[in-house]
C-alpha positions as CSV (number, residue, x, y, z in Angstrom):
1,X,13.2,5.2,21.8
2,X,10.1,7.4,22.5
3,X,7.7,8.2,19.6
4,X,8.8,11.9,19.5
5,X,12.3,11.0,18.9
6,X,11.7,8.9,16.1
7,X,10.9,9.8,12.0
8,X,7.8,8.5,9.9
9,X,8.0,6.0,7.8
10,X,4.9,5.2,5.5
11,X,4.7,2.3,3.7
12,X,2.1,1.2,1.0
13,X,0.4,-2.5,1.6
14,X,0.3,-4.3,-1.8
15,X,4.3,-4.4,-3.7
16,X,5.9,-3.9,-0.1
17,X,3.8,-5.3,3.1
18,X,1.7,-7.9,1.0
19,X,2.0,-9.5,-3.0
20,X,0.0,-7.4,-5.2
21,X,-3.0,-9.4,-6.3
22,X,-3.3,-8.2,-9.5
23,X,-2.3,-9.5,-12.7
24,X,-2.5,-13.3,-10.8
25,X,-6.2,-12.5,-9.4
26,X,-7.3,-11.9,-13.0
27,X,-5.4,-14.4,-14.9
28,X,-6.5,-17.2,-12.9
29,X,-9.8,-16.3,-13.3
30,X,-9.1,-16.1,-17.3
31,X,-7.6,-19.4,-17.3
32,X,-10.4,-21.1,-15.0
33,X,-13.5,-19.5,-16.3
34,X,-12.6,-19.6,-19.9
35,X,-12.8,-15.7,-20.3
36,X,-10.6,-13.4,-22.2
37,X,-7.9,-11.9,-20.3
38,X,-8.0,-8.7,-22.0
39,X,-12.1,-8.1,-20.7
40,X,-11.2,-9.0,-17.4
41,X,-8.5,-6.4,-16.9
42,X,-10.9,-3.4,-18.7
43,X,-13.2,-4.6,-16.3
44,X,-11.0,-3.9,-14.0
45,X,-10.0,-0.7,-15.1
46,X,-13.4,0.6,-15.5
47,X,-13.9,0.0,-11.7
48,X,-11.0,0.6,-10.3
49,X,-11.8,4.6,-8.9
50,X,-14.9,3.3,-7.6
51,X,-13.9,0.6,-5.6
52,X,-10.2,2.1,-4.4
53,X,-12.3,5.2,-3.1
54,X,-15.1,3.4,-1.6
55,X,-18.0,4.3,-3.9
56,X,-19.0,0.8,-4.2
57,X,-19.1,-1.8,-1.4
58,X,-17.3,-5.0,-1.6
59,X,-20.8,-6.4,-2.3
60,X,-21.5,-4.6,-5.2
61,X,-17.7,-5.0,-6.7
62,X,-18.9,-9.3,-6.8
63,X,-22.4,-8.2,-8.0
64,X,-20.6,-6.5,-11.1
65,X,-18.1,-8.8,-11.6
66,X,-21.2,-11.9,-11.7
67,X,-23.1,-9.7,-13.8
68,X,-20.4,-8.9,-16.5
69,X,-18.7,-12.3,-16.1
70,X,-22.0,-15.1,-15.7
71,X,-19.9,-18.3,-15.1
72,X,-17.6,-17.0,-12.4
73,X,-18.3,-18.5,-9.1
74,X,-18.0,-16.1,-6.8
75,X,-17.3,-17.5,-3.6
76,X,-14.4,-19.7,-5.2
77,X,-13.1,-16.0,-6.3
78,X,-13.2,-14.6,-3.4
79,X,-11.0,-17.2,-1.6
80,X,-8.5,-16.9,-4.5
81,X,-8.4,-13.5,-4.5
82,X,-7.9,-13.5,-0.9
83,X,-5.2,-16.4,-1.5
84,X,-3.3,-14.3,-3.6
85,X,-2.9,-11.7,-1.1
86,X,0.2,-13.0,0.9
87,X,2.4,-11.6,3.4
88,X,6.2,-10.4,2.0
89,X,9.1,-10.5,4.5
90,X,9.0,-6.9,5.3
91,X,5.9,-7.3,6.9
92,X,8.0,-9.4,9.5
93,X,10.4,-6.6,10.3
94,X,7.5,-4.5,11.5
95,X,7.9,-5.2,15.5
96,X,11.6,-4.5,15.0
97,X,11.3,-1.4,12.9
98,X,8.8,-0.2,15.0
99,X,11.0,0.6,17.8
100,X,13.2,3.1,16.0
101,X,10.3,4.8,13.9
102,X,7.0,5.4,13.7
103,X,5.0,3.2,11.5
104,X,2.3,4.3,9.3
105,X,0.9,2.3,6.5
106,X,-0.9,4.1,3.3
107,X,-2.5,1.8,0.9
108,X,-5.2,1.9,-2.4
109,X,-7.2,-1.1,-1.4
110,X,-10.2,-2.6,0.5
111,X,-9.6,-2.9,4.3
112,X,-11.6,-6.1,3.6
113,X,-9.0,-7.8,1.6
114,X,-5.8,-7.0,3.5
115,X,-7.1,-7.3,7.5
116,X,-5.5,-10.6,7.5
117,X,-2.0,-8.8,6.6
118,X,-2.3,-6.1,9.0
119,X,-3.9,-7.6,12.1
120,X,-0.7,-9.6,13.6
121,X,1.0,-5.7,13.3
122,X,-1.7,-3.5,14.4
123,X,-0.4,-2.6,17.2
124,X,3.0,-1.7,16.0
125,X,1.5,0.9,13.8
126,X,0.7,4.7,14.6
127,X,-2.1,5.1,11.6
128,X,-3.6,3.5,8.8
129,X,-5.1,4.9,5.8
130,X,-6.3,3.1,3.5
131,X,-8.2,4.6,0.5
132,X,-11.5,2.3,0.4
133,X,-12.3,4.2,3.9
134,X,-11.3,7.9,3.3
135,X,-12.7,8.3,-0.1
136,X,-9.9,9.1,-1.9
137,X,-6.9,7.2,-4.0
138,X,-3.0,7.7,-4.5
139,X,-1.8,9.6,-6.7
140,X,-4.7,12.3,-6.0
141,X,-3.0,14.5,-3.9
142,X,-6.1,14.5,-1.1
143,X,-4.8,11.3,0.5
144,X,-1.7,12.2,1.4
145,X,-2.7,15.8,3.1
146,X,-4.7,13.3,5.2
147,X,-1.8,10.9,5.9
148,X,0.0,14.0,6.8
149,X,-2.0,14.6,9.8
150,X,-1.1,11.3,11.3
151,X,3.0,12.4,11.1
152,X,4.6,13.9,14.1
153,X,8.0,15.0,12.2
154,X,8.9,17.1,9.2
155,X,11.6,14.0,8.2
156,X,9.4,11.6,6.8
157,X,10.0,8.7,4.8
158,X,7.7,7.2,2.4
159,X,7.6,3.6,0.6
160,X,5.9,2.6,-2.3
161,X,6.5,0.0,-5.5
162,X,4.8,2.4,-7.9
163,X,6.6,5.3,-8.9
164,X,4.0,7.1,-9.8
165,X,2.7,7.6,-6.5
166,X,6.0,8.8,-5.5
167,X,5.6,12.3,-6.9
168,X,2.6,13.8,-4.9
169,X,4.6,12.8,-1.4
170,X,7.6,14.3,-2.6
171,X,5.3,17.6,-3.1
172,X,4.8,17.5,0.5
173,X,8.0,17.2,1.9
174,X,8.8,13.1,2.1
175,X,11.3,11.4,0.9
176,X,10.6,8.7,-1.2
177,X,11.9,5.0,-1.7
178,X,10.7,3.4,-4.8
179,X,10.2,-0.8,-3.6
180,X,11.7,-3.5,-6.1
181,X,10.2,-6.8,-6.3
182,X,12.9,-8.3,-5.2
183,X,12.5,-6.3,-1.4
184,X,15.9,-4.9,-2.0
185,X,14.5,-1.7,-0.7
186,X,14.7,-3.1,2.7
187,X,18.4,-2.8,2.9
188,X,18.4,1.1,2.0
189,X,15.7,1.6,4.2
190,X,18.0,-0.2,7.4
191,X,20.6,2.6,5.8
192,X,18.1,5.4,5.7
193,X,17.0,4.5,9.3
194,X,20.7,4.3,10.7
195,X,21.7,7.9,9.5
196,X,18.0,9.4,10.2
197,X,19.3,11.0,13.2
198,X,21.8,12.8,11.5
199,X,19.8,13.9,8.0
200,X,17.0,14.8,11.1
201,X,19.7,17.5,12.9
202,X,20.3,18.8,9.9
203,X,18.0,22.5,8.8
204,X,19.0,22.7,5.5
205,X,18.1,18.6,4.1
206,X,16.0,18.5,0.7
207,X,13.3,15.8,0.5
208,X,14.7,13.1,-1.6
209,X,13.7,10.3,-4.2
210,X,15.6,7.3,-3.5
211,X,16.1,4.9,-6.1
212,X,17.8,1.5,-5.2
């Protein structure tokens, strides 16, 4: 099927491509280190803008980290927190997928952290935004204008385990597919695919939340 003849489909990385590596990052690091769970996690909420956005470097996310939290040893945490960053089997059905629509993956992360997830499918995928590199984070509105450049059709269907996130795509035009941790969503998303040709002819067709 040629590219033109085929709808968008973006997908977030972490809950749908890849295991989210937050709470197990953190906990681990509680439980190892001896360090109260509760710290760790307003750490990370205190950084969180900064380092999805790409006003700190990767460098200076472990230089904070060490200097809030002393008797963390950072290069054992960066190989767990890279451990707990697996692939999920969607990520498999990429090469198929790809050759009924066009692939686009929008992410909050750190290219960094996730390059070992995307690199097998790089080549099956039209764009990649991820927010460490453009300076902005989902659900600010600013990073899906920009993902919008990168979409050749008006019928465009967008994937994401946070339903918060959901809302600014709908505002655009997208439909929306809220991901379960149990991947679920991958059977309504073969459904969605199979009748895209027909919700596509149609002028009148609303963008749509889909919750499976």
């Amino acid at each position: 099927m040629k590219s033109e003849d085929k709808f968008d489909l973006v997908l977030d990385i972490a809950g749908v491509l890849a295991t989210n590596f937050s709470p197990l990052f953190w906990r681990e690091l509680s439980i190892e280190y001896s360090i109260s769970y509760s710290d760790l996690i307003a750490f990370k909420k205190e950084i969180r803008d900064e380092l999805w956005t790409g006003k700190i470097t990767e460098n200076e996310f472990w230089h904070r980290l060490r200097k809030k939290f002393p008797t963390i040893e950072m290069e054992g945490a960066k190989i767990k927190l890279l451990s707990c960053i697996k692939p999920l089997p969607a990520i498999e059905q990429i090469p198929l997928l790809s050759e009924y629509v066009n692939i686009h993956l929008l992410s909050n992360h750190r290219r960094e952290w996730i390059e070992h997830i995307i690199s097998p499918v790089n080549h099956y995928l039209k764009s990649i935004i991820i927010s460490s590199d453009v300076g902005c984070c989902k659900p600010q509105a600013e990073i899906y204008l920009i993902a919008n450049t990168y979409v050749s059709h008006d019928h465009v269907l967008f994937v994401d385990d946070q339903e918060k996130n959901l809302k600014e795509a709908h505002n655009i035009g997208w439909n929306t597919l809220l991901a379960d941790e149990k991947g679920e969503w991958m059977n309504s998303l073969s459904t969605f695919v199979k009748n895209s040709s027909e919700i596509r002819r149609r002028d009148d067709y609303e963008s749509t939340t889909f919750r499976f």
